[in-house]
C-alpha positions, 0 to 999 in steps of 0.5 A: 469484513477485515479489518487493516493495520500497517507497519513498518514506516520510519524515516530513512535516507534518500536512496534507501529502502523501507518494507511496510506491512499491512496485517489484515484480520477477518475471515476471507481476505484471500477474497480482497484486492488491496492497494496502498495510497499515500497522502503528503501534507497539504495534498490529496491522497494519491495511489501508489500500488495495489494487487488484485485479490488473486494476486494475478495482476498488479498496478502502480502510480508511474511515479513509483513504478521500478522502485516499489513492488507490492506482494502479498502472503495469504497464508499470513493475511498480509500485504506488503510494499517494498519501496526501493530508492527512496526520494524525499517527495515519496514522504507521506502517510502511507494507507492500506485499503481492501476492497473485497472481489475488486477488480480493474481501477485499482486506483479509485480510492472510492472502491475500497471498502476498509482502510487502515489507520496509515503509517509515516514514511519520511524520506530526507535528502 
């Protein structure tokens, strides 16, 4: 199993950009789906992005869909989510989750089997 841990949150303008990073350790992660969720105080965590295991196939929350893009580099057991045109409702603690031969309904968080200990976004207008 690997074990997830992100970076790369801050707080930026609205309009601007953040790259956040998910490291894994662990054998085998080329084998692991991953998605990031995100969960805004007083509200549920909610998905956002993921990639399938071979980085074939990609989904995203329509809420974000043209401002981010998930990517991963298997060679350096990383994921990233590149948010692009921030907005001030995109403010929320941001989680990476793998779910080892995972595939289809990306967005149920209940399919991943590890999670990081997630990273702040904050977005002002």
């Amino acid at each position: 199993q690997v074990q997830l841990v992100e970076s790369g949150g801050g707080s930026v303008q609205a309009g601007g950009s953040l790259r956040l990073s998910c490291a894994a350790s662990g054998r085998a992660f080329s084998t692991y789906a991953v998605g990031w969720f995100r969960q805004a105080p007083g509200k549920e965590r909610e998905f956002a992005a993921a990639m399938s295991w071979s980085g074939g196939r990609t989904s995203y929350a329509d809420s974000v869909k043209g401002r981010f893009t998930i990517s991963r580099d298997n060679a350096k057991n990383t994921v990233y989510l590149q948010m692009n045109n921030l907005k001030p409702e995109d403010t929320a603690v941001y989680y990476c989750a793998a779910g080892q031969y995972l595939s289809g309904t990306y967005y149920n968080s209940g399919r991943y089997d590890t999670w990081g200990q997630g990273t702040q976004v904050t977005v002002s207008s």
